[in-house]
N, C-alpha and C positions, 0 to 999 in steps of 0.2 A: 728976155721973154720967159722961161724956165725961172727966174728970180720971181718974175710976176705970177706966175703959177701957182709958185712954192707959196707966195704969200699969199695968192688968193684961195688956196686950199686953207692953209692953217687959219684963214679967218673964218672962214665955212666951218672950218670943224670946231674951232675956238666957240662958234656962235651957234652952231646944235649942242654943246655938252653947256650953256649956258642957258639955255633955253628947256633941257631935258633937268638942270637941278632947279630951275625954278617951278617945272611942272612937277618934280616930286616935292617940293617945298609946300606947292599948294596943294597936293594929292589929297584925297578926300579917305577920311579911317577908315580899312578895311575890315569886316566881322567875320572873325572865323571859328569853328570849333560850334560845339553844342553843351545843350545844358548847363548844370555846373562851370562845365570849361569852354567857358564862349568869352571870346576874348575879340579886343579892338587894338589894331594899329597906332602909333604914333608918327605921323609922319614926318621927315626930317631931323626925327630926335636923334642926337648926336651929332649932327653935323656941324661944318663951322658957318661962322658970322655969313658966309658967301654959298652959303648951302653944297659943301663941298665936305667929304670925307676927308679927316683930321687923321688917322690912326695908320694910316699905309696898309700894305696888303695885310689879309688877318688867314692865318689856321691857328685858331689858338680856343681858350675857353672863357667862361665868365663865372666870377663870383661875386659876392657880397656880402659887404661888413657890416657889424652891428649898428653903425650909422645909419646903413641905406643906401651908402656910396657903392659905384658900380665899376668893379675891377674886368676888364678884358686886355687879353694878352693878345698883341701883334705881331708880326715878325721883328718891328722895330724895337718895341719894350713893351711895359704894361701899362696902359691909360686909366687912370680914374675917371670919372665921371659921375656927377650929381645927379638926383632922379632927375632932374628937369632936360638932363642932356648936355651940363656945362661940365667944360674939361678941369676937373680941381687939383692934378697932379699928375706926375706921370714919372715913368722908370725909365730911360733909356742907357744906352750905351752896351756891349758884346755880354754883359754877364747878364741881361736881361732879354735878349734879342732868343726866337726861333723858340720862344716858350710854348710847349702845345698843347697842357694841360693844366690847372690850375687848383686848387685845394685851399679854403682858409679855415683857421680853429684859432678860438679864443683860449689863453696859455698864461692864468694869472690874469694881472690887469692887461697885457697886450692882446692885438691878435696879429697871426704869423699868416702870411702865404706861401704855401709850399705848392712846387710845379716840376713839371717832367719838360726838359729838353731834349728831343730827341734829334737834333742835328747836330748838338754839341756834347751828346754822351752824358746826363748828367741828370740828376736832382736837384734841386738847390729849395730851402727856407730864406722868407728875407721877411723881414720886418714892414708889417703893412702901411704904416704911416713913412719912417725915413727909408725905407729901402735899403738898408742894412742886409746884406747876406749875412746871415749865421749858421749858415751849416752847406757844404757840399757833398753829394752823394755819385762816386765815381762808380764802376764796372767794380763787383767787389773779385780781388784775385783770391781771396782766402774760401771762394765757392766752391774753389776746383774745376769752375768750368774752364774750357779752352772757348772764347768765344771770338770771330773774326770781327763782328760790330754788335755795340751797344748802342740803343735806338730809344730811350724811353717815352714812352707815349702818354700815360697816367701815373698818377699817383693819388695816394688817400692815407689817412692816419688813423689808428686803433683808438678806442678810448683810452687806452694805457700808453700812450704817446707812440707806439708802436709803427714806420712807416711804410707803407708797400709801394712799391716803385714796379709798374708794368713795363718789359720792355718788349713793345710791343711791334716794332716795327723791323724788330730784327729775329732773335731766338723764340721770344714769346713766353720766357720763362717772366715767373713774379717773385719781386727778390722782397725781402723784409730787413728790417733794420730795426734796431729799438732809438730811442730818442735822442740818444745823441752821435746817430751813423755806424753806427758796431753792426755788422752782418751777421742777420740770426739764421734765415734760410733761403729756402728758393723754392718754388711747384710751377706745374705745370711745363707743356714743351709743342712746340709746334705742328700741326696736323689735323685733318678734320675728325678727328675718333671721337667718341662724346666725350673723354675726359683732357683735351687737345684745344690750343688753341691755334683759329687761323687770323693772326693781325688779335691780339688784345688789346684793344684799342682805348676803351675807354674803362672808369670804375670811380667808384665809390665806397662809402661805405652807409648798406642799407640800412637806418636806421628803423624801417617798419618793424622790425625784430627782434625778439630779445631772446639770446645778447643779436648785437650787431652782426650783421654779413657782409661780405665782399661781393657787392653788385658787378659783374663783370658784362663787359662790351665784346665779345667775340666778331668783330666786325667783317670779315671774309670768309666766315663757316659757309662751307655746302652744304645742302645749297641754297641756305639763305639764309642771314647775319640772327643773330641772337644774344639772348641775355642768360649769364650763368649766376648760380651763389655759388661762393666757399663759404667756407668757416673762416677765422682769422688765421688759425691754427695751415691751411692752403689746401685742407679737406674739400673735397665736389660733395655738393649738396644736393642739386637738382638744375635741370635746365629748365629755366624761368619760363621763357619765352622764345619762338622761331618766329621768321617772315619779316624782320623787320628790315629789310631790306643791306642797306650797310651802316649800323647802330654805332656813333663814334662818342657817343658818351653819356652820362645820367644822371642826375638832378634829382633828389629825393626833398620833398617839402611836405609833414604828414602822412598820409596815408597816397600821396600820389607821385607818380613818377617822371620826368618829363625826358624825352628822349628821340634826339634829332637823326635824322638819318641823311647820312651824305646826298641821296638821290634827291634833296628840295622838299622836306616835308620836319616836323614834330609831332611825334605820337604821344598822348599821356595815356599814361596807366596807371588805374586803379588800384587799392590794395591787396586785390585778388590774380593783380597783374592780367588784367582783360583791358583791350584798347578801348577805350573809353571817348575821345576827341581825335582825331587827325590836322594840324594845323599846317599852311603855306602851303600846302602839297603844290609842289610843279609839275604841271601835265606835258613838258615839254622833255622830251629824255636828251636833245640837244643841252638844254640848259641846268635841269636835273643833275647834280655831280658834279657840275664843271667849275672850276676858278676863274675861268675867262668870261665871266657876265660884269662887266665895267659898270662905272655908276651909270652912264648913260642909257642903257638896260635894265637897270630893276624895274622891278614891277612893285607896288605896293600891295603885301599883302601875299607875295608869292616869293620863295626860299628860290636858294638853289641849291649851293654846295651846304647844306646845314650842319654845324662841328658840337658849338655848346650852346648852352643854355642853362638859366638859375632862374632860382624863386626869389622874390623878395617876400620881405612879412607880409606883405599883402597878397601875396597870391599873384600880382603879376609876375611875366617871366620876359627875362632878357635873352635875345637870339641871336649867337654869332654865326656869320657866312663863312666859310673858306672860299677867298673872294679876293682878285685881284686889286680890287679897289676900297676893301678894307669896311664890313658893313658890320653891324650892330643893331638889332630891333628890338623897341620896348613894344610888350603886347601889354595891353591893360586887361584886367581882369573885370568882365559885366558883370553886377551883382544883381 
């Protein structure tokens, strides 16, 4: 009897989560955002042949190659994927797993992805087509810190190949390296004071600027998340922006900004850094933030835990979930 149970449960359940990815298979585009930035859902993009999340649980980032091809990192490794949504390659195995943030630059005829692991202490570069590691970036001991863990959460490169590695989930200090992992410095340290970080979570590097800034993600400032510049040099600049609730990372394309916030939303910002669109906003504070919204739960059209997101040359933007079931959203851009 309890055999029969067992079975008749798991085919109940087998036959709502087949029935919940056919309804988002067929799910009708979502429009969100204003003006300029009014953008339309893809539904199902990414999924596999059975409308089934391919990628395993994700807190990770997105970028993109000069192709078009669409790099997100999973806990498992990193996924390629074609604009249309098809999987054209992918990274697995422990040197690619628990990647949280992502970076690519074109280096010569190549181009490199550099990413922060902060589960396994570490930076690393790898070659974006074979997945070649070429370079590892450890706790540097010649800083003189004493630190009990190294956590890094971002990273980003100078135009002079120069690299910063945030580590953000631990000390909060921002280490730099020059091109080929030599430890040049370190700023920054953890605390809510305005030149303090609490959780550096996410960054970049701002190109709306000349020269370049270090777009920083202060993402657990009291009392509420924000965007800082440095200089490259690890100089405070100015605080950008407050309110953004918990900001985990940022996405520069022209003159605009895009930037997710853990609580189920995407803000873009203008070159004057004024919110300009709010996208996905989740009006649920249950679901808002949380990893536990399974595919059977998404909403089209509606975030939850939001981590990264990029541009492509056209102005559409790619949205990753921190999401137990591993999500991925192409928004089209309306013209």
């Amino acid at each position: 009897m309890l055999k029969m149970r067992f079975l008749l449960s798991l085919s109940i359940c087998l036959l709502s989560t087949a029935i919940a990815i056919e309804a988002a298979d067929k799910a009708t585009p979502v429009r969100m955002g204003n003006g300029s930035m009014t953008f339309e859902t893809v539904p199902g993009w990414g999924l596999g042949s059975k409308g089934e999340s391919v990628i395993g649980s994700t807190h990770g980032g997105v970028v993109i190659d000069e192709a078009g091809s669409i790099y997100t990192s999973a806990n498992l490794g990193v996924f390629v994927f074609s604009p249309e949504g098809e999987v054209l390659r992918k990274f697995l195995g422990p040197e690619y797993s628990n990647i949280h943030d992502l970076e690519i630059r074109k280096e010569g005829d190549a181009e490199f992805i550099y990413a922060a692991r902060n589960a396994n202490a570490e930076g690393i570069k790898f070659d974006a087509v074979t997945g070649e590691i070429v370079l590892k970036l450890k706790f540097p001991e010649e800083s003189g810190l004493k630190l009990t863990k190294f956590s890094p959460t971002a990273i980003t490169v100078a135009p002079n190949g120069d690299i910063i590695l945030s580590d953000g989930y631990a000390s909060n200090h921002i280490f730099k390296f020059d091109k080929n992992g030599k430890y040049l410095m370190h700023f920054g340290q953890k605390g809510n004071a305005l030149k303090q970080f609490n959780t550096a979570h996410g960054m970049t590097l701002d190109t709306r600027y000349d020269p370049p800034r270090l777009l920083i993600c202060d993402r657990n400032h009291q009392p509420k998340g924000r965007l800082l510049h440095y200089d490259l040099e690890g100089n405070y600049i100015e605080e950008v922006i407050t309110g953004l609730g918990m900001p985990t990372s940022v996405s520069v394309q022209g003159d605009f900004v895009s930037v997710p916030d853990l609580h189920g939303r995407v803000v873009v910002l203008d070159k004057t850094n004024r919110i300009i669109a709010v996208l996905g906003h989740n009006p649920d504070p249950k679901k808002g933030g949380s990893f536990n919204v399974p595919q059977k739960d998404w909403v089209e059209g509606v975030f939850s835990g939001t981590h990264g997101s990029y541009w492509d040359k056209d102005g559409n933007l790619y949205v990753q979930d921190w999401n137990v079931s591993g999500r991925l959203m192409k928004l089209v851009r309306v013209k």
